[in-house]
C-alpha positions in Angstrom: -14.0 -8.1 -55.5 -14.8 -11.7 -56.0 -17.0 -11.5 -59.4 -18.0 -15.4 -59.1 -22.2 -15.6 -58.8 -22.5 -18.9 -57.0 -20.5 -16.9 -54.2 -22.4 -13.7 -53.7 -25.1 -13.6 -50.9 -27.6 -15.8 -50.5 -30.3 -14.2 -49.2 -31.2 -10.2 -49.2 -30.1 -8.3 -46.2 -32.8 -6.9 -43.6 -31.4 -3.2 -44.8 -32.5 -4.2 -48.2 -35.5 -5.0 -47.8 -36.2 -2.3 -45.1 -35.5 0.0 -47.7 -37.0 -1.4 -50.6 -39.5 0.6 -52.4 -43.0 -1.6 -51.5 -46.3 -1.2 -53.5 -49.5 -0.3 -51.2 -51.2 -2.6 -49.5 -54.6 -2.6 -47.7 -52.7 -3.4 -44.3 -50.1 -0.1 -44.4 -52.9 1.6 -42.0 -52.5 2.4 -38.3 -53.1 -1.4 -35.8 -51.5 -3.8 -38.9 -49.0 -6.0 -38.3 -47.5 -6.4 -41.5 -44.4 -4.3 -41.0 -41.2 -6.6 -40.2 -40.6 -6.3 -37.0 -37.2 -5.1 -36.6 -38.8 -1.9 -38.7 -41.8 -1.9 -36.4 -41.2 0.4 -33.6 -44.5 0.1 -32.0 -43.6 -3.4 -31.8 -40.2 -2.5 -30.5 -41.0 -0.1 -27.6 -43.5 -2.5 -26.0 -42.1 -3.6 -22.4 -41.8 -7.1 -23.4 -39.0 -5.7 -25.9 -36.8 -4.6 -22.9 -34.5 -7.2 -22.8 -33.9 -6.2 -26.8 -33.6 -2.7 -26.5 -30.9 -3.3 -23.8 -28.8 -5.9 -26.2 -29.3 -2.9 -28.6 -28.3 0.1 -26.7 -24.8 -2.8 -25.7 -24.1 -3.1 -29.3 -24.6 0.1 -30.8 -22.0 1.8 -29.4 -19.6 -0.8 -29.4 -19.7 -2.1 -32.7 -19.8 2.0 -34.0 -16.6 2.0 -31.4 -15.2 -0.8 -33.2 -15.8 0.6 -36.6 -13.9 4.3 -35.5 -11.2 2.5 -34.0 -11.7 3.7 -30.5 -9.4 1.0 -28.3 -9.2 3.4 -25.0 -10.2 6.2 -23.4 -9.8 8.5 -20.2 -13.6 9.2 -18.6 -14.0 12.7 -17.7 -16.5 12.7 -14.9 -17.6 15.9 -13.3 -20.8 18.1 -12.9 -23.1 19.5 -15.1 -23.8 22.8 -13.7 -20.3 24.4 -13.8 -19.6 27.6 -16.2 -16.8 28.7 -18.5 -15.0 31.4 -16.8 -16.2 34.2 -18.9 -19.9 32.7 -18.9 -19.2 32.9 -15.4 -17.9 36.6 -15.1 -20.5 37.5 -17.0 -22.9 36.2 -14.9 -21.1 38.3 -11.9 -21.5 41.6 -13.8 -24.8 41.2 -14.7 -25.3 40.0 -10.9 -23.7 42.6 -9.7 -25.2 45.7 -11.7 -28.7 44.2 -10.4 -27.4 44.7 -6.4 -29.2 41.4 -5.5 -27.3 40.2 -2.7 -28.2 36.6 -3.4 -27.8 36.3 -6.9 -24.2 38.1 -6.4 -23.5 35.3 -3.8 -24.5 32.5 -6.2 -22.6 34.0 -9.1 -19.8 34.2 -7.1 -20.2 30.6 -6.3 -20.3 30.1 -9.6 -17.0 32.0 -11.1 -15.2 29.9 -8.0 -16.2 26.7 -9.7 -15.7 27.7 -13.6 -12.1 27.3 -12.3 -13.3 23.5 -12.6 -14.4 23.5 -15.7 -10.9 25.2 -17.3 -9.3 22.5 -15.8 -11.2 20.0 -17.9 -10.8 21.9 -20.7 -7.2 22.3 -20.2 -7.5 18.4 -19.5 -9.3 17.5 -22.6 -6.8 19.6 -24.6 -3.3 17.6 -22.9 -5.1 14.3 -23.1 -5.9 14.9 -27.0 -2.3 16.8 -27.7 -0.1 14.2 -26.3 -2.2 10.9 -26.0 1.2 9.2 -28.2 2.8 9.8 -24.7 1.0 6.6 -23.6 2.2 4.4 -26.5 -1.5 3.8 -28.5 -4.4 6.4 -29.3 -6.5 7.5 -26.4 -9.6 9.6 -26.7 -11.8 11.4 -23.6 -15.2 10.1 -23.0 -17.7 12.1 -21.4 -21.2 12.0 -20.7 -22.0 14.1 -23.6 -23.5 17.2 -21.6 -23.0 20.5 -20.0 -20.4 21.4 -17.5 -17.7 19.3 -17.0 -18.5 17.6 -19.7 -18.2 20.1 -22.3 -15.1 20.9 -21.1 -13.3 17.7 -21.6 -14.6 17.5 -24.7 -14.2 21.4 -25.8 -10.4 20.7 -24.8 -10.2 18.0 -27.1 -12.0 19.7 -30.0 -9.8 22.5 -29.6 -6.9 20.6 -29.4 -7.9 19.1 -33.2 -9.2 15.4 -31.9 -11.9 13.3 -31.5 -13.7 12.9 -28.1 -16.6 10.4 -27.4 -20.3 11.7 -25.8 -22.6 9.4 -24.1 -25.4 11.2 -23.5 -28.7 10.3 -21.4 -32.1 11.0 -22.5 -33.5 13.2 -19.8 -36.5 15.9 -20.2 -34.2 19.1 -19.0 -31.2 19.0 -21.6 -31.9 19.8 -25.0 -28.8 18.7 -27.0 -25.5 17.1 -26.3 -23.1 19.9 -26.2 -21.3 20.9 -30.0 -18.1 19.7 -29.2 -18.4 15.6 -29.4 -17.2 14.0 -32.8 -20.3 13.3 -34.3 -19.5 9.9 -35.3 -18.5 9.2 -31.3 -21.5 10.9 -30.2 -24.2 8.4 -28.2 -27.5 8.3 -26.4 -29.0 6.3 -24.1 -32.2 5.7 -22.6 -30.6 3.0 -20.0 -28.1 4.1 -17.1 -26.8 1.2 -16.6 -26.0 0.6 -20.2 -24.3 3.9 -20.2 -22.5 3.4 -17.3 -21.1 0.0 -18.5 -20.0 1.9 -21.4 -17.6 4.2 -19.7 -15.7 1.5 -18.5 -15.4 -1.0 -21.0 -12.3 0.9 -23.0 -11.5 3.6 -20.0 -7.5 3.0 -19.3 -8.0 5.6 -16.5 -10.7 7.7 -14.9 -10.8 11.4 -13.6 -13.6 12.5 -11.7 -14.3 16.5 -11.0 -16.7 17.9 -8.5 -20.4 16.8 -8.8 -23.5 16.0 -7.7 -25.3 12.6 -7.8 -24.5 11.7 -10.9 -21.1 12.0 -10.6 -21.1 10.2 -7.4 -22.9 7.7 -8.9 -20.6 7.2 -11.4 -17.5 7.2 -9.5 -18.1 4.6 -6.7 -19.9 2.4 -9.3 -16.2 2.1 -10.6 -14.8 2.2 -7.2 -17.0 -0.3 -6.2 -16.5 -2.7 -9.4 -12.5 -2.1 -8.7 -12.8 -2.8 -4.9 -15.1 -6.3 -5.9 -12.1 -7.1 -8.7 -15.1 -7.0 -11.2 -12.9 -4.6 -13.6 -9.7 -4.7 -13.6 -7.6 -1.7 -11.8 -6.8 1.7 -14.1 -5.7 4.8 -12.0 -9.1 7.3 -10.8 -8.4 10.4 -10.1 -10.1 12.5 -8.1 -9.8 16.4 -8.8 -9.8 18.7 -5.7 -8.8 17.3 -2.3 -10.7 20.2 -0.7 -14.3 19.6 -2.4 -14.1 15.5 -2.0 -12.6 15.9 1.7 -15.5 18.2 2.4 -17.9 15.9 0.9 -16.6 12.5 2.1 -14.9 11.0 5.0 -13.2 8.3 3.8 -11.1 7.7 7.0 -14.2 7.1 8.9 -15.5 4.5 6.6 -11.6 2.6 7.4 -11.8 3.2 11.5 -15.7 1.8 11.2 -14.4 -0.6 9.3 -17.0 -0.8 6.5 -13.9 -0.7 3.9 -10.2 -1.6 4.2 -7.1 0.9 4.4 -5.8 -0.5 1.1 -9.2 0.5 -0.5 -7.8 4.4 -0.1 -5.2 3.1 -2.7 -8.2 2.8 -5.2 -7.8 6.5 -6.1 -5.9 9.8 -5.8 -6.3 13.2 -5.4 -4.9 16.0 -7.9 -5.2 19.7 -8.0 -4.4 20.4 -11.6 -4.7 19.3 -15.4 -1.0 18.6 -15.5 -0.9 16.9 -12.7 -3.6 14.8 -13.7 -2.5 13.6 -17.1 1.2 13.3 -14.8 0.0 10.9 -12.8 -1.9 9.0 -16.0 1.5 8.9 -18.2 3.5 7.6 -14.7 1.0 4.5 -13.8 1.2 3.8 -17.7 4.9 3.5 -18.0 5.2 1.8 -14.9 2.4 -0.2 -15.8 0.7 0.0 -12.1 -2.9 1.3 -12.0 -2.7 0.8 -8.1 0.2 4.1 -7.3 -1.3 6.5 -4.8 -0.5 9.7 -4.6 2.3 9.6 -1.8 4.0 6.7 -4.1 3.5 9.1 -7.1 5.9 11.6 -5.2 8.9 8.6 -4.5 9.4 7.7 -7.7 
C-alpha cells in the first residue's frame, strides 16, 4: 500500500459522495433537482437517457464478468415451458385421476418434452464436470429462466459450479430460477443488449426446442455467423426430429435464399454426450465449422 499523501486520490469518488451522510436541505422534496444525477433515477429513466441506460446495461455485465473471471461460455438455448420429469409425471397423475381427456393429452405432451429438459440438465452437469477437457474454464450461460434454462443451470449447480443467468424483465416470470450463481446472475430490460451478451464470451452454442424466443436467438447467431459478423464456434441443435418438423432448411437452399455451405453453420445431436462430444472434437481440432457427417470421419 503506497502510504505517500501527495499520491493518494485526488478527488472523492462518485460512491463516496453518493453515500455520504448529507444534512437536510430545503430542496430534498419531491420535483428538486439537487440530487447528482447519476443517483437521480427520475432523471435516469427519462427517454432521453436511453442511449445511457443501454451503455449501462453493456457494461454491467461485462465488467462484473471480468471481475468473476468468466473468459467463455457454452449458451444453453431452449424453451421455457418444458418440465422436470417428475414435475411432469406428476402432472400426468393428477391429469389422469381428473379423466379430462384434454388435460391428459397436454400432460402427456408435456412428460414427452421433460425428456428435453433432463437432457440439459444432464448437459449443464457434463459441461461443469469436465470443462478442463477443453483446456481453460468454461461456464453455461442461460437466459436465467424456467425450462430449458433451469436445466442447464440446475446441471451445473448440481455438478458444484458456477453458471451465468441473463434474465429479461418481463411481467409473467417472477424470479430467475434458484440455480444461477448469484454473482453471474443478470437482468435486462433491453433484448438486444441481452442477446449481444450471449455471444460475446460463447465458445459454442446449443439450442433445444423452443418457441420464439429461442428462434430468435438462434438465427440471430446464425445470421451474425452466416454475415462473418462473429466469428464461427460450433451450434448445436438438439433434436433432428423437432427442428426438421419446424424448419425446412433444404427448401431455403433449392430457393436459393441461402447457400448449401450455410447447412454447415450447425448440427444436429440427440443426446447430452453427444453434444458436449461434438464441443470437445471442434475444440481439439480447433474447427468450429465440422458438420455432423464430418464429426462421424474423424
Amino acid at each position: 500500500m503506497d502510504t505517500n499523501k501527495l499520491k493518494v486520490r485526488n478527488f472523492p469518488s462518485a460512491h463516496d459522495e453518493a453515500v455520504a451522510p448529507k444534512p437536510a436541505t430545503p430542496y430534498d422534496g419531491p420535483g428538486s433537482s439537487f440530487r447528482m444525477a447519476f443517483t437521480d433515477n427520475e432523471f435516469l429513466l427519462r427517454d432521453e437517457l436511453r442511449p445511457v441506460r443501454l451503455q449501462l446495461e453493456l457494461m454491467k455485465p461485462e465488467l462484473i464478468q471480468q471481475d468473476q473471471g468468466v473468459a467463455s461460455t457454452i449458451v444453453v438455448f431452449g424453451s421455457a415451458r418444458f418440465k422436470p420429469r417428475d414435475v411432469a409425471e406428476t402432472m400426468l397423475a393428477d391429469a389422469a385421476a381428473s379423466g379430462d381427456e384434454a388435460a391428459i393429452a397436454r400432460a402427456e405432451r408435456t412428460l414427452r418434452m421433460s425428456h428435453y429438459y433432463e437432457q440439459a440438465r444432464r448437459f449443464g452437469e457434463l459441461v461443469t464436470r469436465e470443462s478442463d477437457a477443453l483446456g481453460e474454464p468454461v461456464i453455461i450461460s442461460t437466459g436465467g429462466g424456467p425450462g430449458i434454462m433451469e436445466a442447464g443451470n440446475r446441471g451445473a449447480y448440481e455438478a458444484g459450479g458456477r453458471s451465468m443467468g441473463m434474465n429479461i424483465y418481463l411481467p409473467f416470470e417472477e424470479a430467475p430460477n434458484p440455480y444461477i450463481t448469484p454473482e453471474l446472475c443478470f437482468q435486462f430490460h433491453y433484448f438486444a443488449i441481452r442477446k449481444m451478451h450471449f455471444l460475446m464470451r460463447a465458445v459454442a452454442l446449443v439450442s433445444f426446442p423452443g418457441g420464439f424466443g429461442t428462434l430468435d436467438e438462434l438465427f440471430e447467431a446464425m445470421t451474425l455467423t452466416q454475415t462473418r459478423k462473429i466469428r464461427r464456434r460450433p451450434i448445436i441443435l438438439f433434436g433432428r426430429e423437432f427442428w426438421e418438423r419446424l424448419i425446412n432448411f433444404d427448401v431455403l437452399v433449392e430457393d436459393g435464399v441461402i447457400s448449401p455451405e450455410d447447412l454447415d453453420l450447425f448440427q444436429y445431436v440427440e443426446t447430452a454426450e453427444e453434444a458436449w462430444e461434438a464441443i470437445k472434437l471442434a475444440y481439439r481440432i480447433d474447427d468450429p465449422k465440422l458438420t455432423a457427417r464430418q464429426l462421424k470421419t474423424v
